[in-house]
Structures are given as C-alpha cells and as structure tokens.
N, CA, C and O atoms as a MOPAC input file, in Angstrom:
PM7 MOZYME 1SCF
protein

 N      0.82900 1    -1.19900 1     0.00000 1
 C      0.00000 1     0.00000 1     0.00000 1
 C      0.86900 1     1.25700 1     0.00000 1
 O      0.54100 1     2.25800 1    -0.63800 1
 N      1.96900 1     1.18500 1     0.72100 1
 C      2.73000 1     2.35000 1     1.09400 1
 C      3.59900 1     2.50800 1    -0.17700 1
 O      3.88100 1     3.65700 1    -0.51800 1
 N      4.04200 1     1.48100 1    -0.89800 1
 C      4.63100 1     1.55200 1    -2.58700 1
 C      3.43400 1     2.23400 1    -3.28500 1
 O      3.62600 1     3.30200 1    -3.86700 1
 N      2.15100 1     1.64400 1    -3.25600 1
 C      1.73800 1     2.62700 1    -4.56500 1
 C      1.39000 1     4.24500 1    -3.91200 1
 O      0.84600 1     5.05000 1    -4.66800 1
 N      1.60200 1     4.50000 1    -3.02800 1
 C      1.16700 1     6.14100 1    -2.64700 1
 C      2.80200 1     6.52200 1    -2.86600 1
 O      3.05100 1     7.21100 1    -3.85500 1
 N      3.67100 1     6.20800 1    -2.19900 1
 C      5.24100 1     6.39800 1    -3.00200 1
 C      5.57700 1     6.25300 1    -4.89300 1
 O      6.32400 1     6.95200 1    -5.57600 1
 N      4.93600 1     5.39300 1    -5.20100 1
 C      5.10100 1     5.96000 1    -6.43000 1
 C      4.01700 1     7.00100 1    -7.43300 1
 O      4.39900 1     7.57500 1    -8.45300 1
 N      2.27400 1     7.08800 1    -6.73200 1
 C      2.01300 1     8.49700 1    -7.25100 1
 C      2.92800 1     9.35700 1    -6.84700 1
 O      3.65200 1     9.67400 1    -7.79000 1
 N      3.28000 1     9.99800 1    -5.61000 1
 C      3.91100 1    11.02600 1    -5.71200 1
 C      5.15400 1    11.38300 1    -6.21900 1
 O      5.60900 1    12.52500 1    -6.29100 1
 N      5.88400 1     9.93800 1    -6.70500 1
 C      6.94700 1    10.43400 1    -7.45800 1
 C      6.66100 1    10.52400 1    -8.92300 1
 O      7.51100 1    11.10400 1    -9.59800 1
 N      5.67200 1    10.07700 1    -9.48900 1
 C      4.85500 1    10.77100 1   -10.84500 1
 C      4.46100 1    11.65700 1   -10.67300 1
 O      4.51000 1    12.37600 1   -11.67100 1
 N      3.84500 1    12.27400 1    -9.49900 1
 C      2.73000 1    13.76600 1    -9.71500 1
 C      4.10800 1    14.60600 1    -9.21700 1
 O      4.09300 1    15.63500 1    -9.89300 1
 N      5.36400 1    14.62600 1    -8.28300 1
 C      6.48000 1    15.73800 1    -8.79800 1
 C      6.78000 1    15.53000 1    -9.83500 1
 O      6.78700 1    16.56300 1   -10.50400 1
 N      7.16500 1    14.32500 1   -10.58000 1
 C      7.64100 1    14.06500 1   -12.08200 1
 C      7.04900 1    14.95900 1   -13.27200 1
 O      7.48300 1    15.62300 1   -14.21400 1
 N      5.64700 1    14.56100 1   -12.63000 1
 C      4.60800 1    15.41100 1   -13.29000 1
 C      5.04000 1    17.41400 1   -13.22100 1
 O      5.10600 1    18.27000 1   -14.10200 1
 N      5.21600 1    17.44200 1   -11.90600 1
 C      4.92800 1    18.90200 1   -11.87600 1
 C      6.59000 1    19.80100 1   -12.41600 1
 O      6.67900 1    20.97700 1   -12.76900 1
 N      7.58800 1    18.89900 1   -12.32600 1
 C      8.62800 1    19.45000 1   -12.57400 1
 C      8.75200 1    19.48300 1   -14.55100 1
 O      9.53600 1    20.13700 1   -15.23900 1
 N      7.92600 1    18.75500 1   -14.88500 1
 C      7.71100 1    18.71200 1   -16.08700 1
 C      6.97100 1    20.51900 1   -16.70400 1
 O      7.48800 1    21.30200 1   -17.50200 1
 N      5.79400 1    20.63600 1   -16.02700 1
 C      5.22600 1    21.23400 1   -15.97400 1
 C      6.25800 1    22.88000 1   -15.96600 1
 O      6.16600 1    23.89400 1   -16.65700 1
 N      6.93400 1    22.59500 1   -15.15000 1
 C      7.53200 1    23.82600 1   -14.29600 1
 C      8.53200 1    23.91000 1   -15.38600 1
 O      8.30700 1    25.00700 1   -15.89700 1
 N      9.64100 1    23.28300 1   -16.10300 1
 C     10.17300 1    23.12400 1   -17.17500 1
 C      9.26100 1    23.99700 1   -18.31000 1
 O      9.62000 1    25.11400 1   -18.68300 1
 N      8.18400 1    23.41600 1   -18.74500 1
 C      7.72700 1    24.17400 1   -20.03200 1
 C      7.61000 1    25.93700 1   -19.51600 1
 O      7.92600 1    26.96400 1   -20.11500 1
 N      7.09400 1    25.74000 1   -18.33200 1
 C      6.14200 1    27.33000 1   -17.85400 1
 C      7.57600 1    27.90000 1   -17.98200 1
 O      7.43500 1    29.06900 1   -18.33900 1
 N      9.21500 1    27.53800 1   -17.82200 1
 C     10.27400 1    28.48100 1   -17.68100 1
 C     10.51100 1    28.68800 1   -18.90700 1
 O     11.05300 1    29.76200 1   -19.16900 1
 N     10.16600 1    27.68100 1   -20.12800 1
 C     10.31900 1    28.21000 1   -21.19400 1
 C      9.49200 1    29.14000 1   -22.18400 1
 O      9.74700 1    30.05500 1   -22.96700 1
 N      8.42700 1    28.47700 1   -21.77300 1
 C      7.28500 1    29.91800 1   -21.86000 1
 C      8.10300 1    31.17200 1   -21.82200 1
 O      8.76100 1    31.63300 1   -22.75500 1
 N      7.96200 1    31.68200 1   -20.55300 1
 C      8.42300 1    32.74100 1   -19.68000 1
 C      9.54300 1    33.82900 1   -20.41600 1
 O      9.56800 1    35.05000 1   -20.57300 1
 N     10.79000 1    32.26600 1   -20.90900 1
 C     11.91200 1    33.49200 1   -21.26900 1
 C     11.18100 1    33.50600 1   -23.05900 1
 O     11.39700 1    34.55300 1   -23.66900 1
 N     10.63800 1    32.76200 1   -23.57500 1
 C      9.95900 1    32.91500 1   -24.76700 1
 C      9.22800 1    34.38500 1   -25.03000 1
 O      9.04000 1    34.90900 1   -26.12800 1
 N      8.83000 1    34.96000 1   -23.59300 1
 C      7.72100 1    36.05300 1   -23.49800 1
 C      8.75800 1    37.29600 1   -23.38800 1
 O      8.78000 1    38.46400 1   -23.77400 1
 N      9.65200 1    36.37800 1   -22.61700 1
 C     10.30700 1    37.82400 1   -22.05000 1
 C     11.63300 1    38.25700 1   -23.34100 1
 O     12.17800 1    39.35500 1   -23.45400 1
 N     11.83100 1    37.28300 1   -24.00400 1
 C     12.73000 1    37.54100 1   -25.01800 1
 C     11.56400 1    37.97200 1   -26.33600 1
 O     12.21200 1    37.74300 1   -27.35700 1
 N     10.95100 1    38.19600 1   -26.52300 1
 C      9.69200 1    38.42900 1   -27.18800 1
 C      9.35700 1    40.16900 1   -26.88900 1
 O      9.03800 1    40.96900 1   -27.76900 1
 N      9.48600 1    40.41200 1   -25.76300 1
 C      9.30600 1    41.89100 1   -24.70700 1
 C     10.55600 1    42.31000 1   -25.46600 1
 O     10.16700 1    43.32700 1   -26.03900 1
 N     11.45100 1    42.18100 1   -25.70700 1
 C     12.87800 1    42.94900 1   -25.38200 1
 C     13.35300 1    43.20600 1   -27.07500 1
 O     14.47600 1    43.58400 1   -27.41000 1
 N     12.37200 1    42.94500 1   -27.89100 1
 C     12.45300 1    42.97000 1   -29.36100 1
 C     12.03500 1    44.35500 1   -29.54500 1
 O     11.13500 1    44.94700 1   -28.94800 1
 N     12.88600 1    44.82700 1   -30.53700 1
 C     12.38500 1    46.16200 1   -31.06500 1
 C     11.27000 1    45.88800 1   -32.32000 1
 O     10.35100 1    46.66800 1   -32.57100 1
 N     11.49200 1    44.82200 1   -32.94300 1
 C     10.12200 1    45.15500 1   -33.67100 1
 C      8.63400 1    44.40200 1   -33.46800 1
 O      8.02000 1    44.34600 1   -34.53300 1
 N      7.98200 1    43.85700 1   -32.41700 1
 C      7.01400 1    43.68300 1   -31.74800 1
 C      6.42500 1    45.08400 1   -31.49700 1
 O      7.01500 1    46.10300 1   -31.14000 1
 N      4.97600 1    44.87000 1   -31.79800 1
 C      4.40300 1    46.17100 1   -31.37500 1
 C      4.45400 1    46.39800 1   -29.92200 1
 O      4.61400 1    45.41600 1   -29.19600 1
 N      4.34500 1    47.50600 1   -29.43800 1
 C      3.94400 1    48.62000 1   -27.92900 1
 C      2.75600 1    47.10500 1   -27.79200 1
 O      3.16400 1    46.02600 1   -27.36200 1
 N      1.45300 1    47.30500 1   -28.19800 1
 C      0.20100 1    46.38200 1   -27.62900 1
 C      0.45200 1    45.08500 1   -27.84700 1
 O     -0.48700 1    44.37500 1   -27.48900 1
 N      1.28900 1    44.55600 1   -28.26200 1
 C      2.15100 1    43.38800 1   -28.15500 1
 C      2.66500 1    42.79400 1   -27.02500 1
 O      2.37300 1    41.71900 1   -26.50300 1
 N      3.66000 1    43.83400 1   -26.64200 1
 C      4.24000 1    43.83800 1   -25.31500 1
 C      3.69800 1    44.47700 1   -24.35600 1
 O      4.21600 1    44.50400 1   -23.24000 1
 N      2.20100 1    45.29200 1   -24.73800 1
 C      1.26300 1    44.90800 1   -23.31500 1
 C      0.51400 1    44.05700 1   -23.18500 1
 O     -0.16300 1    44.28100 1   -22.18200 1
 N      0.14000 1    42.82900 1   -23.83700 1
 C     -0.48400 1    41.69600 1   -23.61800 1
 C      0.60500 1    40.86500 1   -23.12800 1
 O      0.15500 1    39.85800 1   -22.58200 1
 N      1.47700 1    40.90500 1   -23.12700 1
 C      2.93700 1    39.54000 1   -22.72500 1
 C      3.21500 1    40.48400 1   -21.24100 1
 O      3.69600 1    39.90000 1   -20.27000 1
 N      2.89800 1    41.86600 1   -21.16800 1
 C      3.03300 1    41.99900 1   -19.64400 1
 C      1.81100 1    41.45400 1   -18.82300 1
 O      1.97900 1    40.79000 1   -17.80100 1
 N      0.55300 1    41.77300 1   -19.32900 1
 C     -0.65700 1    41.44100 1   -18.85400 1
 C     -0.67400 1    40.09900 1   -18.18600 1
 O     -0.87200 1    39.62800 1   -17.06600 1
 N     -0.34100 1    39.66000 1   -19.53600 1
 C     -0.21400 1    37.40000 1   -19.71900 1
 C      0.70900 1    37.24300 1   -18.40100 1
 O      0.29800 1    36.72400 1   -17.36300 1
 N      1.84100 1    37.69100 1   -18.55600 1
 C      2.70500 1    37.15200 1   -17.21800 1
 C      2.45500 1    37.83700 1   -15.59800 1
 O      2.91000 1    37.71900 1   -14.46000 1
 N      1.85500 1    38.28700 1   -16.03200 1
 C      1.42500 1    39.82400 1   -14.50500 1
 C      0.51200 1    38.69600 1   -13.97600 1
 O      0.80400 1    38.16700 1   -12.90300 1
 N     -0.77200 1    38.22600 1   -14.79100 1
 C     -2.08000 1    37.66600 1   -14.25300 1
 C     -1.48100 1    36.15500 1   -14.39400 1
 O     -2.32300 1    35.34100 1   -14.01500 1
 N     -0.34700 1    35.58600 1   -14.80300 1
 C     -0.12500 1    34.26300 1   -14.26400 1
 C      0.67700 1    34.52400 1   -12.76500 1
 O      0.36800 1    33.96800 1   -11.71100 1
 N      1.38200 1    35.15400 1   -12.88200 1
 C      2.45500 1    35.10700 1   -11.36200 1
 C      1.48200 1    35.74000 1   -10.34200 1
 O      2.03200 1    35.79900 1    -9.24200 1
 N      0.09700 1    36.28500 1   -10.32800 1
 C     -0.61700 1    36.95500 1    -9.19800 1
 C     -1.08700 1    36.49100 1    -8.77500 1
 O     -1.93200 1    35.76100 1    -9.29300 1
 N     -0.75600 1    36.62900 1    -6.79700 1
 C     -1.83000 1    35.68100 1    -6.29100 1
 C     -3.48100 1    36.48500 1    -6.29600 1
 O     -4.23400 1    36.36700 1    -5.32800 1
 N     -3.67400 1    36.89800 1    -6.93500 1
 C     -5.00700 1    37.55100 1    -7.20900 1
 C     -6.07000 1    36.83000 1    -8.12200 1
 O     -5.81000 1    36.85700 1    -9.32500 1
 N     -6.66200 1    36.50300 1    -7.92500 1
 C     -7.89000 1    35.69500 1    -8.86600 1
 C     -8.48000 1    36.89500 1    -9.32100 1
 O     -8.79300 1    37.73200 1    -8.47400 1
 N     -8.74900 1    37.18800 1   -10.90900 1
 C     -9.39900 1    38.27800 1   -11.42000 1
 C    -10.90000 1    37.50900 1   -11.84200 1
 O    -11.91700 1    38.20300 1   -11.87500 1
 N    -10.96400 1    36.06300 1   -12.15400 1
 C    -12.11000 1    35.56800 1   -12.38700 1
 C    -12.14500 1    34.61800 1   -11.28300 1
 O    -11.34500 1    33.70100 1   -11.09600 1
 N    -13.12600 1    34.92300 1   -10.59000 1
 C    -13.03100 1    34.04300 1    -9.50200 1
 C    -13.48200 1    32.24500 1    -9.38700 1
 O    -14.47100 1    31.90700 1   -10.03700 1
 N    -13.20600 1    31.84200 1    -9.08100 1
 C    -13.90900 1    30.27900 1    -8.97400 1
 C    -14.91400 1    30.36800 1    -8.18300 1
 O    -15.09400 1    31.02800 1    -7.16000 1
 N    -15.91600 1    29.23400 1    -9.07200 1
 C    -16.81900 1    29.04300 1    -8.21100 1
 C    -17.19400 1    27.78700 1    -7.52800 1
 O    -17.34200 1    26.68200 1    -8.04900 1
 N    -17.36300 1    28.20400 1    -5.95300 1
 C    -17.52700 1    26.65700 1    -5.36100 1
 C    -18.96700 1    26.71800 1    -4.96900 1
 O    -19.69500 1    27.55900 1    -4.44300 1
 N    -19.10500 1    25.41600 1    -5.46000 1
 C    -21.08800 1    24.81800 1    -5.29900 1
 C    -21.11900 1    24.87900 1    -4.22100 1
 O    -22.15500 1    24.60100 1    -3.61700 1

C-alpha cells in the first residue's frame, strides 16, 4: 500500500517538474519576445498582462464553489 502512494507522488512531482520546465520556457519565450524592437507597444502589453495575471496571487475571475 505504502509503494503505490510512493510511487504516485513520485509521478505527480515528475509530473509537476515537467510542468515547471515548459512554464520556464514559456516565460523566457515572453520575455525575449518583450525585449524585441520590432514587436508592437500592444504586443508587449499583452505579454506583460499574460505574465502579470499568471504570477498573481489575485484571482481576477473568480472560482466558483457549489
């Protein structure tokens, strides 16, 4: 019993470090994207927006619990 709860959780970090991998490449994708001179101004305020409202602990649409 104690093997299979030891090996979800070494799939669901497996899982999340996976996860955490793409989101860093995202990230410098956005931010090397920002730092271009020929991207428009409203370009690089949606890639501030996009990364502002992922890193906030602020919920702008809230969830709803039944």
């Amino acid at each position: 019993m104690i093997n299979i709860i030891i090996k979800r959780l070494k799939m669901t970090f497996n899982n999340l470090k996976i996860t955490i991998k793409k989101l860093k490449k995202e990230i410098k994708a956005l931010y090397l994207a920002s730092k271009r001179r020929d991207v428009p101004w409203y370009a690089k305020l949606v890639i501030l927006l996009v990364v502002g409202y992922a890193l906030s602990p602020i919920d702008l649409i809230p969830d709803f619990i039944p």
